[in-house]
C-alpha positions in Angstrom: -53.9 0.8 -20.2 -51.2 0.7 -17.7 -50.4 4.7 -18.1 -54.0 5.2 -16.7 -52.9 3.6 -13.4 -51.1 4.8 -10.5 -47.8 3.6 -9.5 -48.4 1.5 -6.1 -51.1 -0.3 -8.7 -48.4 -0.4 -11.7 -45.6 -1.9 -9.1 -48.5 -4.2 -7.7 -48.9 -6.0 -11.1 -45.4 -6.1 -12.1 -44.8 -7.8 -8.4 -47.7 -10.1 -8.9 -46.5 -11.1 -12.8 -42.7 -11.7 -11.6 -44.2 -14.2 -8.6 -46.1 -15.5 -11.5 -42.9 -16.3 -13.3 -41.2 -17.6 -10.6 -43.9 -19.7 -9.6 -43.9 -20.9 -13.4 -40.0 -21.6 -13.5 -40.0 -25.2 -11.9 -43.7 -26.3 -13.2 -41.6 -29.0 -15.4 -42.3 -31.5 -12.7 -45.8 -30.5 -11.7 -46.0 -32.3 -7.8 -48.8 -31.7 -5.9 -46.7 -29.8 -3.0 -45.3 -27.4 -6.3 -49.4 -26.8 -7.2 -50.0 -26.3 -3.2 -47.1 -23.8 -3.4 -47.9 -22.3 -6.4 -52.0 -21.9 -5.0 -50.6 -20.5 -1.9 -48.4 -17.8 -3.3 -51.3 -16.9 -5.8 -53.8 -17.0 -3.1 -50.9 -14.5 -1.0 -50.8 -11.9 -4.1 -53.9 -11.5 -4.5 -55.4 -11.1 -1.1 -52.1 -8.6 -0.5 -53.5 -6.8 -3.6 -57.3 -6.8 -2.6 -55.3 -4.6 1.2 -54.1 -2.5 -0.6 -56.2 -1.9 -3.0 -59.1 -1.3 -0.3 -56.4 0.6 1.9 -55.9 3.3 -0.9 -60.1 3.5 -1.7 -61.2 3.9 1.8 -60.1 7.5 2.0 -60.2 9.2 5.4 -62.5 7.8 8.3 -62.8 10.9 10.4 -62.8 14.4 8.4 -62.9 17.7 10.0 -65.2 20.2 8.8 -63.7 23.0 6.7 -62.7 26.0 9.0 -60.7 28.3 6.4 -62.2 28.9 3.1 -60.2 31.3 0.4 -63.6 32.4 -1.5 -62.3 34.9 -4.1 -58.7 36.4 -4.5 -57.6 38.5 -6.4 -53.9 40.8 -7.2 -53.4 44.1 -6.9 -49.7 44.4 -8.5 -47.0 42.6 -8.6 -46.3 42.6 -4.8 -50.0 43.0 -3.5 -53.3 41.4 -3.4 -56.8 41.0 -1.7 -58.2 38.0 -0.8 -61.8 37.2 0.4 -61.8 34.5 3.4 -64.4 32.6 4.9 -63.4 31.4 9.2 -66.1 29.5 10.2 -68.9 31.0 8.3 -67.4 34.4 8.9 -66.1 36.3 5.8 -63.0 38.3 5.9 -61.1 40.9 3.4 -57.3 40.3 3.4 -54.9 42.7 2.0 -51.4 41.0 1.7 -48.2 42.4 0.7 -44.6 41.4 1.1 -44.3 42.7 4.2 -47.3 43.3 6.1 -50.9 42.0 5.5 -54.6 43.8 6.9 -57.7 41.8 8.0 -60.7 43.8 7.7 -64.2 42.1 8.4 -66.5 42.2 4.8 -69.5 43.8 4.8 -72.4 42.2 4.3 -73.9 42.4 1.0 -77.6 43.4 1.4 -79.9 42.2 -1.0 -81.5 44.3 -3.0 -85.3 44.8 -3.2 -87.8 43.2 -4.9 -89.3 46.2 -6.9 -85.8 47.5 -7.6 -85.0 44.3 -9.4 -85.8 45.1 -13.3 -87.7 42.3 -14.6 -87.0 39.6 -17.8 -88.0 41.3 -21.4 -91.2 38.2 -22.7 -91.3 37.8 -25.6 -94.7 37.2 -27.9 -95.2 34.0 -29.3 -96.6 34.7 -32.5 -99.6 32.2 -34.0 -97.8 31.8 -37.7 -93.8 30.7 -37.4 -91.1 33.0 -39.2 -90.3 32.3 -42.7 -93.6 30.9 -43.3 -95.7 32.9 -45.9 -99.5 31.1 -46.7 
């Protein structure tokens, strides 16, 4: 259960159960300033764990919208590649090397025509199913 977790939440609990302890330690003598204490510490942990619990959840309040986009790439050998790049709704070819690297814009891929299309084999429903014989 505990592997599942991340470590600010693992550290968390194991701060939380040695408070717990120590609160525990003097509980021979149970006074009501010792229960006040012991409430007050408990009450402490957990709203300490409820920030930071809420602080990691919240994610980020303002995002930016995505400007570069790496779409497709691809390698050429060892030392080169291509790379298909999207700027701002823009596409881009990008040949990259070691030492040097090409931008080219993409061509636009133009949809082919409707009659050109080849259309989807039907098949016949027969009225008798396979493997039947009457």
């Amino acid at each position: 259960m505990l592997a599942s977790l991340s470590p600010r939440k693992r550290l968390l609990i194991a701060s939380g159960l040695i408070l717990g302890l120590a609160a525990l330690a003097p509980l021979g003598a149970l006074t009501a300033s010792g229960a006040a204490r012991w409430l007050l510490g408990a009450v402490a942990v957990a709203g300490l764990g409820w920030w930071l619990w809420r602080r990691g959840s919240a994610g980020p309040r303002f995002v930016l919208p995505e400007r570069l986009r790496v779409v497709s790439r691809a390698g050429l050998s060892q030392r080169c590649g291509i790379a298909l790049v999207e700027v701002d709704g823009r596409s881009f070819l990008v040949a990259f090397g070691d030492s040097f690297a090409e931008i080219q814009r993409a061509p636009v891929s133009k949809r082919m025509p409707v009659q050109a299309r080849r259309p989807a084999p039907r098949r016949r429903a027969s009225s008798q199913p396979k493997g039947v014989v009457r």
